[in-house]
ZADRENTOR-889944 format. One record per residue: residue number from 1; residue in three letters; chain; x, y, z of N, C-alpha, C in turn. Coordinates in steps of 0.2 Angstrom, whole numbers, plus 5000, padded with zeros to 4 digits. Each point is the difference from the previous one (the first is absolute). Layout:
BEGIN
     i    aa   ch   n_xx   n_yy   n_zz   ca_xx   ca_yy   ca_zz   c_xx   c_yy   c_zz
   NUM   Ala    A      X      Y      Z       X       Y       Z      X      Y      Z
...
***
This chain:
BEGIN
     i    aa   ch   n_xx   n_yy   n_zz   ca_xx   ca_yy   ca_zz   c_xx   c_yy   c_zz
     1   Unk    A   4990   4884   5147    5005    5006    4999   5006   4997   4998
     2   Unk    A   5006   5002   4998    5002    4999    4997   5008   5005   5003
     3   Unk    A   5006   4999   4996    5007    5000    5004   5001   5007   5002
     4   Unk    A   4996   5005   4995    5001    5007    5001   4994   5001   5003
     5   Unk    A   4994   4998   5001    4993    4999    5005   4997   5003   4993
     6   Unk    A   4998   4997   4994    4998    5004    4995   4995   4992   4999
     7   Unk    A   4992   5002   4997    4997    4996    4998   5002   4996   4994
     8   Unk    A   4998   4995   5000    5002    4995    4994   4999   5004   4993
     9   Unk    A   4995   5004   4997    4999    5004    4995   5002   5007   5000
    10   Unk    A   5003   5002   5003    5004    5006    5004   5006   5000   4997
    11   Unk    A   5001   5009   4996    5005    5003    4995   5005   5000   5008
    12   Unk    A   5008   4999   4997    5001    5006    5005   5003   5008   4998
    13   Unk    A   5000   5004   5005    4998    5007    4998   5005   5000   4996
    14   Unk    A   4998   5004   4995    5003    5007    4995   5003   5007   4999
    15   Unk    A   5004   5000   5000    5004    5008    5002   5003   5002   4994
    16   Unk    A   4997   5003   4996    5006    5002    4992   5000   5008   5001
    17   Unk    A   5006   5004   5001    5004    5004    4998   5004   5001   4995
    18   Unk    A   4994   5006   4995    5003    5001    4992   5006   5007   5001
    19   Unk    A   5004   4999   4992    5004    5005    5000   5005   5001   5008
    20   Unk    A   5002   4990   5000    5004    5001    5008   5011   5000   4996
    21   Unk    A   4998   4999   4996    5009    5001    4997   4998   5007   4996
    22   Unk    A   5006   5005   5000    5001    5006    4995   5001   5000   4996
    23   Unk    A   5007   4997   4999    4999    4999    4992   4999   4995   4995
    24   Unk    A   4996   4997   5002    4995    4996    4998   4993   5004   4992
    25   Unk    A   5001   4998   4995    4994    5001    4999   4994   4997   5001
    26   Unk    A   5000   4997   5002    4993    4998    5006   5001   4994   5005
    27   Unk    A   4996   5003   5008    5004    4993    5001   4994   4999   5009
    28   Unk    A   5001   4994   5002    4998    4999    5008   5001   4996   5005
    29   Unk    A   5000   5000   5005    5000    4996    5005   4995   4998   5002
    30   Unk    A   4999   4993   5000    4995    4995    5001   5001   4995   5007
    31   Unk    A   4994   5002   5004    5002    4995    5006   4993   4996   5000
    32   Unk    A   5002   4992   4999    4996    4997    5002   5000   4995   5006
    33   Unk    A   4998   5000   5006    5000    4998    5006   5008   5002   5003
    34   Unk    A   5003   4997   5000    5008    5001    5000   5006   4999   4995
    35   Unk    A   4995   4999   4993    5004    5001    4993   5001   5005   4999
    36   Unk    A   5005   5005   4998    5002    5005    4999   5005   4999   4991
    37   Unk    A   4995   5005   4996    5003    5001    4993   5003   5004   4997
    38   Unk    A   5003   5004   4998    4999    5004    4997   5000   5001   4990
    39   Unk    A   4997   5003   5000    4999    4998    4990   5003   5007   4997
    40   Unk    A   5005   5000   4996    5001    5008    4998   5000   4997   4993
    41   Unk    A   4996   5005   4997    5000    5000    4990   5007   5004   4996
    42   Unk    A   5001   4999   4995    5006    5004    4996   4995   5001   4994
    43   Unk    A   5000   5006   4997    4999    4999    4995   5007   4999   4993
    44   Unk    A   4996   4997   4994    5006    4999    4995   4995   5001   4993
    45   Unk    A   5005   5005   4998    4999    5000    4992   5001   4995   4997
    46   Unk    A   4999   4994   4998    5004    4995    4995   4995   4996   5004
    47   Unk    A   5003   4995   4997    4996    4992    5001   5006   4994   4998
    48   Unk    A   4999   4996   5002    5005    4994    5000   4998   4999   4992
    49   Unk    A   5006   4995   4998    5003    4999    4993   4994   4998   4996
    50   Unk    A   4996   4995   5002    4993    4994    4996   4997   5006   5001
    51   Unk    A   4998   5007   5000    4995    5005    5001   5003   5004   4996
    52   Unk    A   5006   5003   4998    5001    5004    4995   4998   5001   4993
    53   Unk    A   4995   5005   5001    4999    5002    4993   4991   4996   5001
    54   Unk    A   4998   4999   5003    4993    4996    5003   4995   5005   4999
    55   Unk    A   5003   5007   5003    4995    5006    5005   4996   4997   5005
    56   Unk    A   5003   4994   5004    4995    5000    5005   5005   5002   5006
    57   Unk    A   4997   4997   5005    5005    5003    5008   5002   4994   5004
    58   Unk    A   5002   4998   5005    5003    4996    5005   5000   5003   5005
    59   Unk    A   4998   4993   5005    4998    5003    5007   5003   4994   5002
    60   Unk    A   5008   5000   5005    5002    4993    5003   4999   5002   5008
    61   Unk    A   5006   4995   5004    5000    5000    5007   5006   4997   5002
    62   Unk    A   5004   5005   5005    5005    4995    5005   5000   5000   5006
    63   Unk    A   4999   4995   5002    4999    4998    5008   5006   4997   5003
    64   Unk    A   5002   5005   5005    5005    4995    5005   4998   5000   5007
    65   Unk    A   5004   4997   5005    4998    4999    5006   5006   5003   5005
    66   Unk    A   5001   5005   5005    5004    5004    5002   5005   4994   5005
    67   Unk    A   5006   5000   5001    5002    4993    5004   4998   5000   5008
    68   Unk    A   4997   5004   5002    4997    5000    5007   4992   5001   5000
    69   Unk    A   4998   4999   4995    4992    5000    4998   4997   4994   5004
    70   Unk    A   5002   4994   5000    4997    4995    5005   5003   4998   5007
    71   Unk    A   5000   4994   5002    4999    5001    5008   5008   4996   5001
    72   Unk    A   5003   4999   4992    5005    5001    5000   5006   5000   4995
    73   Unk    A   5004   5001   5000    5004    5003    4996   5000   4997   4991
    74   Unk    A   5001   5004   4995    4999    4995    4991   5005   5005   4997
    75   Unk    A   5004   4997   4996    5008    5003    4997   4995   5005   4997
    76   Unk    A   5003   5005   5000    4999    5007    4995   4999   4997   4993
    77   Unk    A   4997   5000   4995    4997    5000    4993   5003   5005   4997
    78   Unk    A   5008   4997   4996    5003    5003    4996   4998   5001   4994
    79   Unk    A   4996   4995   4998    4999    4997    4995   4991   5000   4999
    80   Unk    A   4997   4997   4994    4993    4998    5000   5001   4993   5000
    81   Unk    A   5005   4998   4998    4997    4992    4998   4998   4995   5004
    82   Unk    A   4998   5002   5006    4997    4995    5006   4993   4998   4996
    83   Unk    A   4999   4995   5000    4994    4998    4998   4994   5002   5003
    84   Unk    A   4999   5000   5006    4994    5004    5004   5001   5006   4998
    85   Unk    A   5004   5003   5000    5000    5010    5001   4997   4999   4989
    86   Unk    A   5003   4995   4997    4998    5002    4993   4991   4998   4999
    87   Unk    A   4997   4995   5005    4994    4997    4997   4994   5007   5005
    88   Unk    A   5005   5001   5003    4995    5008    5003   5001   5004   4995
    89   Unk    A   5005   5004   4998    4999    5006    4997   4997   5000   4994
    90   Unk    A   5001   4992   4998    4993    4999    4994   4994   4999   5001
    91   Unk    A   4999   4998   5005    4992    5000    5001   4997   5007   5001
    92   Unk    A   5004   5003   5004    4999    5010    4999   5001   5002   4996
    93   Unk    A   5003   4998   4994    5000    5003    4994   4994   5000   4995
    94   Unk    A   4998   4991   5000    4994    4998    4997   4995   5002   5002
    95   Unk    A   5000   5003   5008    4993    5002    5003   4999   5007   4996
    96   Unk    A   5007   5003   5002    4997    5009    4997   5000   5000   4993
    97   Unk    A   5001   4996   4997    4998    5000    4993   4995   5001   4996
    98   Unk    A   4997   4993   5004    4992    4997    4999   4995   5008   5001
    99   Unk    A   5002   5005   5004    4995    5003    4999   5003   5008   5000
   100   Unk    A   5004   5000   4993    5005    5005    4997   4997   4999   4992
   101   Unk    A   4997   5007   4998    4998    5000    4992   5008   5002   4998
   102   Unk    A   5005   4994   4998    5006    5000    5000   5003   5006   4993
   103   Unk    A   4996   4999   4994    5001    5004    4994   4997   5007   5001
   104   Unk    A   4995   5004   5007    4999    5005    5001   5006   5003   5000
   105   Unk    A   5005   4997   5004    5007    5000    5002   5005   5006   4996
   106   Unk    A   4999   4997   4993    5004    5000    4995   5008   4996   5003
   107   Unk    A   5005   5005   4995    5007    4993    5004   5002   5003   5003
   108   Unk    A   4996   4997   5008    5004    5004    5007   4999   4994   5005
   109   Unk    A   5005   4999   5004    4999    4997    5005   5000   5001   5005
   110   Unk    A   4995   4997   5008    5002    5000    5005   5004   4995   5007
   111   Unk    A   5003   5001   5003    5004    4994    5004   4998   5001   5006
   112   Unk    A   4997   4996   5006    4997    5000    5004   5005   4995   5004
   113   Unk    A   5002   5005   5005    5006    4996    5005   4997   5001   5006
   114   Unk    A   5001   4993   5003    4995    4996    5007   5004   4999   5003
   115   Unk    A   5001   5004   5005    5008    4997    5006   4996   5000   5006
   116   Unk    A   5000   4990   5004    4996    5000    5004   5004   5003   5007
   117   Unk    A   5001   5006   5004    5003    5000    5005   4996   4996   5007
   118   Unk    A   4994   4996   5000    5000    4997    5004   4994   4995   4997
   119   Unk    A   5004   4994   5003    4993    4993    4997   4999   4998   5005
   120   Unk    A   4993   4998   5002    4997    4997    5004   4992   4995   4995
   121   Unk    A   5005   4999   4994    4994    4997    4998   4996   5004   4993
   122   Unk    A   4997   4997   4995    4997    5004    4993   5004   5004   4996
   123   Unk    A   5008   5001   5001    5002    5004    4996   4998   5000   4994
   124   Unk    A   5000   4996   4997    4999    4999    4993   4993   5004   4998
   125   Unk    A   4995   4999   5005    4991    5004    4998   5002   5006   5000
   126   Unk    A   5005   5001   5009    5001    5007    5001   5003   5006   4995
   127   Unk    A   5003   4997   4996    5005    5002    4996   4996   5001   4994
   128   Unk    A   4994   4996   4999    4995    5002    4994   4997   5006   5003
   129   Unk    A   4999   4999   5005    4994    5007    5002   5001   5008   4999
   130   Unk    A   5007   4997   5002    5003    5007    5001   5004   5004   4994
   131   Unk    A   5002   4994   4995    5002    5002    4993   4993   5003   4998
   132   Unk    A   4995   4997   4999    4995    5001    4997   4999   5009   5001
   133   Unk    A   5001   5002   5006    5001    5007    5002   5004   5005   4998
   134   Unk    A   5005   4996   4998    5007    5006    4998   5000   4998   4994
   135   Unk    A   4997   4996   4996    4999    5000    4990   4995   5003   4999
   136   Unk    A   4993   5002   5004    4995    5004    4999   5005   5007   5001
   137   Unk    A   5003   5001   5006    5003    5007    5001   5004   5002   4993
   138   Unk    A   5005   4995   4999    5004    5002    4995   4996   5004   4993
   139   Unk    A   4996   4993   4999    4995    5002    4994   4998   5007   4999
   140   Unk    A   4997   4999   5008    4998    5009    5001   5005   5006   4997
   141   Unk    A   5005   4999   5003    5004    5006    4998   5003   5001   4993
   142   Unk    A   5001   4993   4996    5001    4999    4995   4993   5006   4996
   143   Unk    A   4995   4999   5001    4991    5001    4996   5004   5009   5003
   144   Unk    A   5000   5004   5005    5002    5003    5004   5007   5006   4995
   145   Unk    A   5004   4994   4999    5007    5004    4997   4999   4998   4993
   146   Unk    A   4995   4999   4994    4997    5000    4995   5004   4994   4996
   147   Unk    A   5002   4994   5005    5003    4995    4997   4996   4994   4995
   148   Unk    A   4993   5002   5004    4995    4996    4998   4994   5002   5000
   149   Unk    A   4994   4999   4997    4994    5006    4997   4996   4997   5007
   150   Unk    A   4998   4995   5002    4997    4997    5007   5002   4995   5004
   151   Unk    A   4999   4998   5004    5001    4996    5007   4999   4994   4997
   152   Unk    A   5002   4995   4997    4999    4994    4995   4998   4993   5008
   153   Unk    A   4996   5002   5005    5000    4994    5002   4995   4996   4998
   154   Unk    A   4997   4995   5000    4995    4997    4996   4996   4996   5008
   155   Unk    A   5002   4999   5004    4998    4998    5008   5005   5002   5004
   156   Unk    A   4997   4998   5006    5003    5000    5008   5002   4994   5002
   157   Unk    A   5009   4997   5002    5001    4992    5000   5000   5002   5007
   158   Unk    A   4999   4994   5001    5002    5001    5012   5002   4989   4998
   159   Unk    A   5003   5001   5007    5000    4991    4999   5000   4998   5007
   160   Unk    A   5000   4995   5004    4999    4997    5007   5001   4992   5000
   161   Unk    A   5004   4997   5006    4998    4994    5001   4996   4997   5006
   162   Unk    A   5001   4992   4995    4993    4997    5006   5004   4996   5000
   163   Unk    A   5000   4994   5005    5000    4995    5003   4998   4997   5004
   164   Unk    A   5001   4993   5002    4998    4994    5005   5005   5000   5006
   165   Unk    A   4997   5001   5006    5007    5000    5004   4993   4996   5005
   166   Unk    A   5004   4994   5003    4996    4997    5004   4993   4999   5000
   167   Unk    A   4998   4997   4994    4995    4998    4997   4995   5008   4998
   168   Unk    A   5001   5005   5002    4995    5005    4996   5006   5005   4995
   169   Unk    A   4994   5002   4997    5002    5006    4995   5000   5007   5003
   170   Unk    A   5006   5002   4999    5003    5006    5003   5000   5005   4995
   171   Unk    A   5000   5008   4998    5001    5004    4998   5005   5004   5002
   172   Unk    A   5004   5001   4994    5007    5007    5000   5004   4994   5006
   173   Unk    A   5004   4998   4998    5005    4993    5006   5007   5004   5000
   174   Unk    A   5001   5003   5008    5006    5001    5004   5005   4996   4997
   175   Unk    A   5006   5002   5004    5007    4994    4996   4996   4992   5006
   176   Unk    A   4998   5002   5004    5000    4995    5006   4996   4993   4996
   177   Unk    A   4995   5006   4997    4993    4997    4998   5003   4997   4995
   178   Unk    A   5004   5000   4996    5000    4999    4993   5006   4994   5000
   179   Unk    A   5002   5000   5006    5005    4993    5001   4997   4995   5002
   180   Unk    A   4996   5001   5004    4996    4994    5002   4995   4997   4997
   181   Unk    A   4997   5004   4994    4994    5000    4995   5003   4993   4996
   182   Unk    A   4993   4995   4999    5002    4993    4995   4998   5003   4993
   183   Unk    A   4997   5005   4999    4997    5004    4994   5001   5007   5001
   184   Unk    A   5002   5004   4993    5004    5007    5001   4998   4999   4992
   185   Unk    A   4996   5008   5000    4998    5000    4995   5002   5011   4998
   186   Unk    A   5000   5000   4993    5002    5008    5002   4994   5003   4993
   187   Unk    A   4997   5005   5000    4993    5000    4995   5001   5005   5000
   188   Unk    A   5002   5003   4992    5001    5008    4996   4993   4999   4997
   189   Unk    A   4995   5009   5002    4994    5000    4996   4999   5006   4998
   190   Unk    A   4997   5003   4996    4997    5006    4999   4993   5000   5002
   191   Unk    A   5001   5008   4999    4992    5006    5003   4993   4997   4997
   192   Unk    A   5003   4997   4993    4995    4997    4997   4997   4992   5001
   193   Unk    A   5007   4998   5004    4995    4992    5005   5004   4996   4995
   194   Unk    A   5005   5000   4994    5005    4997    5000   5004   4998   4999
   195   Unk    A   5004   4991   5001    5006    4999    5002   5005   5002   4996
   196   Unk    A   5006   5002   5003    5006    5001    4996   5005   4993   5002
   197   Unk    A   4998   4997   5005    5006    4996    5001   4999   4996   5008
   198   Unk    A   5001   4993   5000    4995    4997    5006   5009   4995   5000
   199   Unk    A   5003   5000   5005    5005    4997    5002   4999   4996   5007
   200   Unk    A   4997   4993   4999    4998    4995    5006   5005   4996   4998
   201   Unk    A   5002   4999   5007    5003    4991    5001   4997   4996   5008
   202   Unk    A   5001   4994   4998    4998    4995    5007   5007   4998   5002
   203   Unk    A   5002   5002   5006    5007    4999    5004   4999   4995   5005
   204   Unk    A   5002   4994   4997    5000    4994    5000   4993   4997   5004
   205   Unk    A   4995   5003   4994    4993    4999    5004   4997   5001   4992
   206   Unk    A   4993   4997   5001    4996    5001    4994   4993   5006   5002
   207   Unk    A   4997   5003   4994    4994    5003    5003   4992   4997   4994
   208   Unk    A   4996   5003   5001    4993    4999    4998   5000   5005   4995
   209   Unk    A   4993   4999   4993    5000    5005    5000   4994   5005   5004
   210   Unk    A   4996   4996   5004    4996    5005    5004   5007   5005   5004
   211   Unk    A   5003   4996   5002    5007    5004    5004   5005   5008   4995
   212   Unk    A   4998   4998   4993    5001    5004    4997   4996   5006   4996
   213   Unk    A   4993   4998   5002    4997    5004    4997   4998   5006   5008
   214   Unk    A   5001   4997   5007    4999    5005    5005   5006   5005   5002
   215   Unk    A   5004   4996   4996    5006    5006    5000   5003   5004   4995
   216   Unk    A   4997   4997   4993    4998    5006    4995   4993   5004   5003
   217   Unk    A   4997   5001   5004    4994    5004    5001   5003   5003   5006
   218   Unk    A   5005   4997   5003    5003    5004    5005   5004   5008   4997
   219   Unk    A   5005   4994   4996    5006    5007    4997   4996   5004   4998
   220   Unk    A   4993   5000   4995    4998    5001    4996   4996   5010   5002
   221   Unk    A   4997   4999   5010    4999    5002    5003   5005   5004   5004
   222   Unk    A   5005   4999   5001    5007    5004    5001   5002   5005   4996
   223   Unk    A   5000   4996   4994    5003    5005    4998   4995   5006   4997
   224   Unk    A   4994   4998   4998    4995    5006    4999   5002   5004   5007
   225   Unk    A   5004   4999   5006    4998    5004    5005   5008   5005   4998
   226   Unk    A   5003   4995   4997    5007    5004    4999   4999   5004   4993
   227   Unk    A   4997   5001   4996    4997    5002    4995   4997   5009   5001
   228   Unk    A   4995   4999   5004    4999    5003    5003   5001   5006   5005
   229   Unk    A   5006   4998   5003    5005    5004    5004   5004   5004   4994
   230   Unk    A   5002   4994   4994    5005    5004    4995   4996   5007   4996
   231   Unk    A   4995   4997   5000    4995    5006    4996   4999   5006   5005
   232   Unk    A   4999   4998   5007    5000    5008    5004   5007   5004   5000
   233   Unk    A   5005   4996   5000    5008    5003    4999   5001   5003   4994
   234   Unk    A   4996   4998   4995    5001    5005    4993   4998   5004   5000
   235   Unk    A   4992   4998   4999    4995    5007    5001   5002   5005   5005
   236   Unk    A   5000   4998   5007    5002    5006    5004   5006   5005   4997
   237   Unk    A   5007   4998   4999    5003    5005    4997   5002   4999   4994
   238   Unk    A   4996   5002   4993    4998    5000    4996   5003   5008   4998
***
């Protein structure tokens, strides 16, 4: 068992509340064990400048972390140029891209802001999970308020991490877990089994690839569970 009493291949629980901001056109609240998200969409007629005159569309991300979000105090984020908050909102970016028929679009974009109000570890998956919900949403209403002729998503992305913490491989890592881990690994995939983005490092520790291939068959298996989940929250209110 494990810090939270959670089996080594053991998500932990999932709670998404859509349409949790008003004026938001699309948005939710994501809690993953005691990470807490929230992801709200804007829509925008235009498209950044290298898009102009394209007809396609753009779909980015901004991520921040609220100053009391962890177990202890980080200066408010005036700014984006912190290098972590920049390599997260692009990986969130790249993830919802990947599975956005972007020229269905035409020249429109959407911005998917990720404000972690509480980290306990996987912001950055959580932050994918939960966008992935409020760009469906958005698109919706887009398709909805005849902005676009249909729902252009081309797959369902979910993502999760895996790790080595004390010589085994762990699934979905707490902040406890993921400090102590010699290997932290973070795997974005789709509904259709493939990868959009595998971010492993060995922290000041080497690993196998037998060691890598039981933890891509881990994440692999997570996330189809969070996949899953995403598809009963759509369909149901549909």
């Amino acid at each position: 068992m494990r810090i939270d009493n959670r089996n080594l291949d053991e998500l932990r629980k999932i709670k998404i509340i859509r349409n949790y901001q008003k004026f938001a056109d699309a948005s939710c609240l994501i809690q993953c064990g005691n990470t807490k998200i929230i992801c709200a969409a804007t829509i925008q007629q235009s498209v950044p400048p290298h898009l102009k005159d394209t007809g396609t569309g753009w779909v980015t991300a901004e991520y921040a972390l609220l100053p009391r979000a962890g177990d202890r105090r980080t200066s408010r984020q005036r700014t984006i140029s912190a290098g972590r908050t920049q390599e997260i909102q692009r990986l969130i970016g790249r993830c919802l891209r990947a599975v956005v028929d972007l020229p269905a679009m035409g020249e429109k974009s959407i911005l998917i802001d990720c404000d972690v109000v509480q980290a306990d570890g996987g912001t950055r998956t959580t932050s994918i999970n939960g966008a992935f919900i409020a760009l469906y949403d958005a698109l919706n209403k887009m398709k909805n308020t005849g902005l676009i002729d249909t729902i252009p998503i081309k797959s369902y992305v979910a993502a999760t991490s895996v790790g080595i913490v004390d010589d085994k491989i762990l699934l979905d890592l707490c902040a406890k877990e993921d400090n102590k881990a010699s290997v932290d690994m973070n795997v974005v995939m789709t509904d259709t089994g493939r990868f959009v983005e595998i971010q492993g490092t060995g922290e000041e520790a080497t690993f196998s690839q037998k060691d890598l291939e039981k933890m891509l068959k881990l994440a692999k298996d997570g996330i189809s569970e969070i996949i899953k989940l995403q598809k009963n929250i759509i369909q149901k209110n549909k």
